[in-house]
C-alpha atoms as one frame of an Amber mdcrd trajectory, in Angstrom:
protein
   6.668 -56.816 -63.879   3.575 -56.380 -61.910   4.510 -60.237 -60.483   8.004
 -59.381 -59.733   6.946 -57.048 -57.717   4.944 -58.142 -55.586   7.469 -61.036
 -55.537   9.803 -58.942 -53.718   7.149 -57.553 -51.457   6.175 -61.085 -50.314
  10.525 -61.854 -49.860  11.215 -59.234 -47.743   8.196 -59.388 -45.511   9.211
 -62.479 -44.293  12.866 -61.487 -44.384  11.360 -58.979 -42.090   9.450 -61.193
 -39.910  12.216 -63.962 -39.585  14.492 -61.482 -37.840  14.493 -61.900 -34.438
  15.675 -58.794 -31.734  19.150 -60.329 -31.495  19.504 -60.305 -34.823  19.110
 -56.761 -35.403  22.819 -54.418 -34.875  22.604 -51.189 -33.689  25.443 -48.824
 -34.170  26.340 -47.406 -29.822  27.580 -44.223 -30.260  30.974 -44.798 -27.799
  30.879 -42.263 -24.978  33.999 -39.720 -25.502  35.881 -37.689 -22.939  33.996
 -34.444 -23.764  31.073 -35.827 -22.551  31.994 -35.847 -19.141  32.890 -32.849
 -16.774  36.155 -31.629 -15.297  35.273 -32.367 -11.547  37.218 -35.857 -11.115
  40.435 -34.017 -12.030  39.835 -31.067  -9.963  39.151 -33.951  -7.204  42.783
 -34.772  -7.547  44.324 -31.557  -8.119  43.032 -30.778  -4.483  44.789 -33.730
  -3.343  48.218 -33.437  -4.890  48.766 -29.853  -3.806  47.534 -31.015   0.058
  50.133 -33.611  -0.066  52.898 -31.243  -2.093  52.077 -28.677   0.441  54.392
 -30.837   2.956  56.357 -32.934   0.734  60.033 -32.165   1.869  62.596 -31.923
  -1.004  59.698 -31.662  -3.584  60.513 -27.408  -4.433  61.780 -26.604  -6.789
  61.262 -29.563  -9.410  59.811 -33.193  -8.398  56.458 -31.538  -7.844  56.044
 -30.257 -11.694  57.529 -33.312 -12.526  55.083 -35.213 -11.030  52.792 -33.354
 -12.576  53.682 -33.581 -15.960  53.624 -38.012 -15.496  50.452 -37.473 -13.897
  49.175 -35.587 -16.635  50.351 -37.134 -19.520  48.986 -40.638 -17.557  45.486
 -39.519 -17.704  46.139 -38.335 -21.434  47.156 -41.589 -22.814  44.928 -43.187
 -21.133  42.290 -41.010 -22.519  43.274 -41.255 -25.966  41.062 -44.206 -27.265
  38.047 -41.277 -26.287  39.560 -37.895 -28.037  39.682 -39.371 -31.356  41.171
 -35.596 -32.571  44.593 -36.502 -30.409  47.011 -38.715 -30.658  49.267 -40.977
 -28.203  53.021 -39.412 -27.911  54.274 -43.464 -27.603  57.016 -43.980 -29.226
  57.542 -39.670 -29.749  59.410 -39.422 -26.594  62.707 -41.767 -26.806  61.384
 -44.778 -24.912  58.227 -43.688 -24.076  55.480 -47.080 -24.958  52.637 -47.068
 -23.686  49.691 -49.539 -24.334  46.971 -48.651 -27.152  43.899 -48.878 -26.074
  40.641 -50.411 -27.942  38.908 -47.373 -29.970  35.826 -49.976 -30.594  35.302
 -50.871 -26.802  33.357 -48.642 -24.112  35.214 -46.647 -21.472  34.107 -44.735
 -18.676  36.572 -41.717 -19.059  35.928 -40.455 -15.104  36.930 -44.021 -13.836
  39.662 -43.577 -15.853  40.996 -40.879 -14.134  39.999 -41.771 -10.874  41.926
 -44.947 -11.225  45.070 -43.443 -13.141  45.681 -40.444 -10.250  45.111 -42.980
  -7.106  47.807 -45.357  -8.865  50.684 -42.604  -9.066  50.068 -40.148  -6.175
  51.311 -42.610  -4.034  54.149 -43.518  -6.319  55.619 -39.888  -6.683  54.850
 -39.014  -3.065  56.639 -41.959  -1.639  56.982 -40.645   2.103  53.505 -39.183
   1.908  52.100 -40.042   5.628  49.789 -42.478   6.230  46.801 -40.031   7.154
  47.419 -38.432   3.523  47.667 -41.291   1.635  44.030 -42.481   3.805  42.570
 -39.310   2.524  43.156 -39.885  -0.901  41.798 -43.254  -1.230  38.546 -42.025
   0.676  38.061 -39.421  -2.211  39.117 -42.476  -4.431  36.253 -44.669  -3.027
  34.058 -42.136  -3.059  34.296 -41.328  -6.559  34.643 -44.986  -7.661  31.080
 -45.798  -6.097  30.019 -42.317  -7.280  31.132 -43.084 -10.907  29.780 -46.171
 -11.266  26.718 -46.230 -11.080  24.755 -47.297 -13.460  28.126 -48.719 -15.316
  28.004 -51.814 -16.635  30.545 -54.225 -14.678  32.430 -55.188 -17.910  32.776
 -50.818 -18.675  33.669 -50.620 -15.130  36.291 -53.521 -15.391  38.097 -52.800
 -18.558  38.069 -48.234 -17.512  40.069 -49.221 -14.238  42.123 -52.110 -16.533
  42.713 -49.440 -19.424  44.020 -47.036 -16.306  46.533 -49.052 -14.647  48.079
 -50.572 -17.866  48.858 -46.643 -18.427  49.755 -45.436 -15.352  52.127 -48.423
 -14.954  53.604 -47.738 -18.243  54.235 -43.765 -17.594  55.492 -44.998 -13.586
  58.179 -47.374 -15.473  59.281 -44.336 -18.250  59.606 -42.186 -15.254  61.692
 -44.412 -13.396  64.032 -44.617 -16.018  65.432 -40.810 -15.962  68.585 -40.850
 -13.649  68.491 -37.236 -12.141  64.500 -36.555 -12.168  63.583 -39.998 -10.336
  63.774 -39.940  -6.851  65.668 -36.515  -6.538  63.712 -35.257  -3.581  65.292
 -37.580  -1.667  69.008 -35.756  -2.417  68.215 -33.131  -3.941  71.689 -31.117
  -2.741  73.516 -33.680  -3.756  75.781 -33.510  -6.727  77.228 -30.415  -6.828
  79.136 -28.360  -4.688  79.438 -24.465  -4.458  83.000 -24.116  -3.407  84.604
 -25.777  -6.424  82.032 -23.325  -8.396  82.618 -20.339  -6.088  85.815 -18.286
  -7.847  85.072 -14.726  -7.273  82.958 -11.779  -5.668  79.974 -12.391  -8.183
  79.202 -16.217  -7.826  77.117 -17.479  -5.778  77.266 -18.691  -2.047  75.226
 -19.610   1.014  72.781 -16.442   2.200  72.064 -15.363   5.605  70.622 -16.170
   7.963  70.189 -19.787   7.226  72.964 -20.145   4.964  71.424 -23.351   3.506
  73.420 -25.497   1.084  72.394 -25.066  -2.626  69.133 -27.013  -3.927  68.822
 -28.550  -6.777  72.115 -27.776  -8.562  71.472 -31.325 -10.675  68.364 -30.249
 -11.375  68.366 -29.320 -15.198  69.943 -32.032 -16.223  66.738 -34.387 -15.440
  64.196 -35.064 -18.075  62.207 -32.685 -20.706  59.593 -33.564 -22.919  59.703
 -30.274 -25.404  63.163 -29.685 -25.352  65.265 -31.677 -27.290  68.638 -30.044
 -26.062  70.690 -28.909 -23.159  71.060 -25.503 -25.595  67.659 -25.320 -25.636
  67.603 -24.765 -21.550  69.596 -22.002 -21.901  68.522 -18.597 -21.010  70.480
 -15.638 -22.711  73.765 -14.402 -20.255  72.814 -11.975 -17.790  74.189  -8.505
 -17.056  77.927  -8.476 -17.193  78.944  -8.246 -13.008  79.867  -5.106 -11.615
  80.314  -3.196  -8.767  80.849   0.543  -9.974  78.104   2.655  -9.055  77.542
   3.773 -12.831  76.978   0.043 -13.946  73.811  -1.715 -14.934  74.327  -4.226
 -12.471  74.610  -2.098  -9.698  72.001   0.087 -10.898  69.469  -3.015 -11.012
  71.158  -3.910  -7.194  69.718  -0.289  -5.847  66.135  -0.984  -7.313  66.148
  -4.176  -4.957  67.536  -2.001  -2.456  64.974   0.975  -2.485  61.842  -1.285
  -2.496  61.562  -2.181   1.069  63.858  -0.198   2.580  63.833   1.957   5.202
  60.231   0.106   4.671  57.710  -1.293   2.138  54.365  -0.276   0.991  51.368
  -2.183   1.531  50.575  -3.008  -2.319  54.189  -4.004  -2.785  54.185  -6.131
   0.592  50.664  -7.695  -0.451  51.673  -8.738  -4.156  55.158  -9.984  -2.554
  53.105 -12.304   0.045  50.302 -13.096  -2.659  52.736 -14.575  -4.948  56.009
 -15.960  -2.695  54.572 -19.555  -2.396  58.515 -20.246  -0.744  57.818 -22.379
   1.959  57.273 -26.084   2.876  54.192 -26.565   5.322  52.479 -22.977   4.619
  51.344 -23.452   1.298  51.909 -24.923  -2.505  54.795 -24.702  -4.376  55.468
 -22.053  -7.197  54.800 -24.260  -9.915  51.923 -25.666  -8.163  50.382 -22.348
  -7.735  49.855 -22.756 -11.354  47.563 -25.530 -11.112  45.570 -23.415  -8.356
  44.742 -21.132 -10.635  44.138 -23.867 -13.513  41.618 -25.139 -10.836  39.894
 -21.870 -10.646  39.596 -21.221 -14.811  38.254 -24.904 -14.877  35.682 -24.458
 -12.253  34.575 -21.004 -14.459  34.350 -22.516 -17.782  32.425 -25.465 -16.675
  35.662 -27.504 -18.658  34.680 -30.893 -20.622  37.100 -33.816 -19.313  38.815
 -33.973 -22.638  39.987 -30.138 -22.195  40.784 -30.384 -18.510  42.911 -33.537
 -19.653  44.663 -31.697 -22.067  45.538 -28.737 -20.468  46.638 -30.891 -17.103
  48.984 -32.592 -19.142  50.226 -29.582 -21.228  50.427 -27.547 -17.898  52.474
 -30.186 -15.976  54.782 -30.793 -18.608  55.007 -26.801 -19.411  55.931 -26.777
 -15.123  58.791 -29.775 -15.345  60.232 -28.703 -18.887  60.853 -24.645 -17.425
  61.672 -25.732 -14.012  64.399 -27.688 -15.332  65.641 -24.737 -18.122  65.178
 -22.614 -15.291  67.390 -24.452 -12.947  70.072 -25.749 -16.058  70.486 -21.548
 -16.223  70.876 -20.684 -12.642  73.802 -23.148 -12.526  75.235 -22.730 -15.426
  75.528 -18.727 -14.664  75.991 -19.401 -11.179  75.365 -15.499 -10.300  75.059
 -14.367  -6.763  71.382 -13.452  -4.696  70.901  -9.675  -4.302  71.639  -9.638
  -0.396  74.551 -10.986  -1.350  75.730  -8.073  -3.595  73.713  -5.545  -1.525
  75.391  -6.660   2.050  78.752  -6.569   0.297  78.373  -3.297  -1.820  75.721
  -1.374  -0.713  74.531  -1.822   3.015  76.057  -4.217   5.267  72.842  -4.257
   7.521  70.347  -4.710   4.240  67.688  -7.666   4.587  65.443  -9.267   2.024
  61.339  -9.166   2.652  61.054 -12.835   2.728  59.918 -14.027   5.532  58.616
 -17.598   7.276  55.134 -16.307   8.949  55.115 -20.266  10.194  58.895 -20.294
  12.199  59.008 -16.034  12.094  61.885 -16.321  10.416  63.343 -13.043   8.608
  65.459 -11.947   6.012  65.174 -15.160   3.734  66.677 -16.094   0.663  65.763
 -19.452  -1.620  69.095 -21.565  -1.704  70.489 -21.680  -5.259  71.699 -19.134
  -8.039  69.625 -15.540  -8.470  69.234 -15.859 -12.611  66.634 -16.368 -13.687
  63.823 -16.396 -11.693  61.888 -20.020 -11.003  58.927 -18.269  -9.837  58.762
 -16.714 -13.668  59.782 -19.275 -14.996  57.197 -21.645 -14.434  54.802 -18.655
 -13.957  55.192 -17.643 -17.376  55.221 -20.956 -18.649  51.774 -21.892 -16.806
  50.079 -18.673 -18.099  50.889 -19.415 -21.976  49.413 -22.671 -21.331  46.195
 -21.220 -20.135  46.113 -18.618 -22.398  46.526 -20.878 -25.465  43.719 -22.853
 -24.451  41.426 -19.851 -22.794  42.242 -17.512 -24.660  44.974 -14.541 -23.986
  42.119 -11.623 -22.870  40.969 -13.944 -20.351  40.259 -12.142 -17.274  40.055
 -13.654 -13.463  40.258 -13.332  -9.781  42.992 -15.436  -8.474  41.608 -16.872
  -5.127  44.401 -19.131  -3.853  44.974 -17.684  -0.492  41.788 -16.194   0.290
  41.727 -18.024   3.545  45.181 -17.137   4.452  45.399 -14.978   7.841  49.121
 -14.752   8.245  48.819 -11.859   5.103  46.493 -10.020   3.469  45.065 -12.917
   1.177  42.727 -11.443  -0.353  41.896 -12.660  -3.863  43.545 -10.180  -6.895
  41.561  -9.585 -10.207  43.928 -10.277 -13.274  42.840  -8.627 -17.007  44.921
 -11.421 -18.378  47.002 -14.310 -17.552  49.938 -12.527 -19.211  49.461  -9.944
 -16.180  49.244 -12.379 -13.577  52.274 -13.996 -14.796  53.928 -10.691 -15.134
  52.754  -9.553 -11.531  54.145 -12.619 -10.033  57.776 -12.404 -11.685  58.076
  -8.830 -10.637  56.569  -9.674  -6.944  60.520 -11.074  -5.983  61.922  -7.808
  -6.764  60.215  -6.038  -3.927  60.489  -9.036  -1.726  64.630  -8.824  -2.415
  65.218 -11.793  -3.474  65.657 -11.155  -7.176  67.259  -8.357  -9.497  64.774
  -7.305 -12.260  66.965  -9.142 -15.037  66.139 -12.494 -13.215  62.298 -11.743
 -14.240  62.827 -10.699 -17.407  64.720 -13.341 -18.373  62.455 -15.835 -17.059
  59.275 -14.250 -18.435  60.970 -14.814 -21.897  61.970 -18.365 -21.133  58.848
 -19.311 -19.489  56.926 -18.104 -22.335  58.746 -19.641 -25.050  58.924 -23.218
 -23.551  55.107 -22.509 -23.124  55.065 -22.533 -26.615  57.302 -25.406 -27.837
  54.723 -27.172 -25.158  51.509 -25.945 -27.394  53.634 -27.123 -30.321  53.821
 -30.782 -29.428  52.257 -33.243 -31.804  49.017 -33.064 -29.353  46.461 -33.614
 -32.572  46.122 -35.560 -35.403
């Protein structure tokens, strides 16, 4: 025994000795998402809402839409990195998107970097030349930032593994017939007078009388909701014009908020929250991912959450901006200056105003119920709230550098209150009856939830 032994001593020394540094396999631990930090996708956050600022025809739906393909880009093309979540190719009806190689090395920033600067220019196909410059010089300069200290190969195969994606999600995109390319007619298909057949429906509003936007709209593409019943809000009020009705009743509330004039707090939540018009500021939806921005930024967010929650928020913003807008046409019910002018006071104006043109007594173009703005507001803050918790507090600083109001930034106890300021905010502003934000909190918040409840995990 005492031979054996030292037998097998003597064996596996030289075993030992004959093994040469190549010979010996160590087990990389693969870098994963969560290892890296939210910043990249902030980067491009900041870039899409400079270009959506200006994008004509982009309000109210091809800018959440592009935000939910942008999002759920970066997502797949994530996935080989969050082993706990899975792809959704093959979930969505011909949705197939490349797997990627769970055994092979990624840089999950590049990834991003490379999957944003492919689509941006896609989605904002009239974007000017100075805006599209501006986002590849962020591109570059995260690209040389990023790799350092990358292998080539890593490097090679993150920005490969990014535009196999990207392409992939650009092609599934292309292939919805109302959603692609809708900014570019986007009052096309559907015409007011043939829907206009009595004192209640609704028309063109002073003083711009603008022809309806968007009245196609909810027929485009969802991702959580699997049918047209499904984008449909519960009726509103039955119409009325006697004085003891609940519609009218809800008409005089619009009425008495701003006139013979408006208080500051009511004028200063109004302004904080309108986000109306094209070359001032963001979109309503896109207010949304301000504020996303912001809760990132405080958290100190790992890539892997900021990656989920981009992608849950942009679908979240294109699934209720299209229930939203499938309602308003479907209900077809007249703006409050409409009724109010008609009813009430003949010489009654809405808040709303351009501070950009100085042009008064706005209205958005298209059907009063329910609202967009709380639609996608409450839709956005169940997102967050899922993922940050419900008690989260903040201060909203989106237009602290705006001089044309009082921008000062607004503390929040929740995102539940923010959500609930901002639907309220168009009743003082009078462009919305109160049953236009209650509606649209509810259907905001549910499709917030049929969003969370996606097969996002294994």
């Amino acid at each position: 025994m005492k031979n054996l032994k030292l037998f097998i001593v003597i064996i596996l020394g030289l075993f030992i000795v004959g093994c040469t540094q190549d010979d010996v396999v160590v087990d990389k631990k693969l870098p994963l998402v969560s290892d890296f930090d939210y910043k990249v996708i902030n980067d491009w956050n900041t870039t899409f809402l400079r270009i959506e600022r200006y994008a004509d025809g982009y309000r109210p739906g091809p800018a959440p839409r592009g935000l939910a393909y942008l999002g759920l880009a970066a997502y797949e093309a994530c996935i080989p990195g969050m082993p706990e979540y899975k792809s959704f190719s093959g979930y969505f009806p011909g949705f197939q998107v490349p797997a990627g190689d769970p055994n092979a090395e990624y840089n999950w920033p590049l990834v991003v970097n490379e999957t944003y600067h492919y689509l941006i220019p896609l989605f904002f196909s009239q974007a000017t030349q100075q805006q599209l410059n501006a986002a590849d010089d962020m591109y570059n300069s995260n690209l040389n930032r990023l790799k350092t200290n990358v292998p080539e190969e890593v490097v090679s195969r993150s920005i490969a593994r990014a535009r196999e994606v990207a392409e992939a999600v650009w092609n599934y995109a292309k292939s919805d017939p109302i959603g692609h390319e809708h900014y570019l007619h986007n009052t096309e298909g559907w015409s007011w007078q043939d829907n206009f057949k009595k004192d209640g429906d609704w028309k063109p509003t002073p003083p711009d009388f603008r022809l309806p936007v968007g009245g196609v709209w909810g027929k485009a593409r969802t991702f959580s909701l699997k049918s047209e019943a499904e984008r449909l809000c519960p009726p509103p009020l039955p119409f009325s014009e006697a004085t003891n009705s609940e519609f009218y009743a809800e008409a005089l509330e619009v009425y008495s908020q701003n006139t013979p004039t408006i208080s500051f707090e009511k004028e200063w939540i109004s302004m904080f929250w309108h986000d109306d018009f094209l070359n001032v500021t963001f979109s309503p939806a896109c207010r949304w991912i301000s504020v996303a921005m912001q809760v990132m930024e405080k958290e100190n967010t790992n890539l892997r959450d900021a990656v989920v929650l981009l992608a849950k928020m942009g679908i979240a913003m294109n699934d209720a901006s299209i229930a939203c807008w499938y309602s308003k046409f479907y209900y077809n019910v007249e703006r409050p200056v409409t009724y109010i002018q008609r009813v009430i006071d003949p010489n009654w104006e809405p808040h709303l105003y351009n501070a950009v043109t100085g042009e008064k007594g706005l209205t958005p173009p298209f059907p009063t119920y329910p609202s967009g703005h709380g639609s996608m507001g409450a839709a956005g803050a169940e997102i967050l709230g899922s993922m940050f918790g419900y008690g989260h507090s903040m201060t909203d600083y989106s237009h602290e550098t705006r001089t044309d109001f009082s921008g000062m930034p607004r503390a929040y106890s929740s995102f539940l209150s923010m959500t609930q300021e901002n639907a309220w905010s168009r009743i003082p502003l009078g462009v919305h009856f109160r049953m236009d934000a209650e509606a649209a909190t509810n259907l905001g918040t549910a499709i917030g939830r049929k969003v969370n409840a996606l097969p996002w995990k294994k």
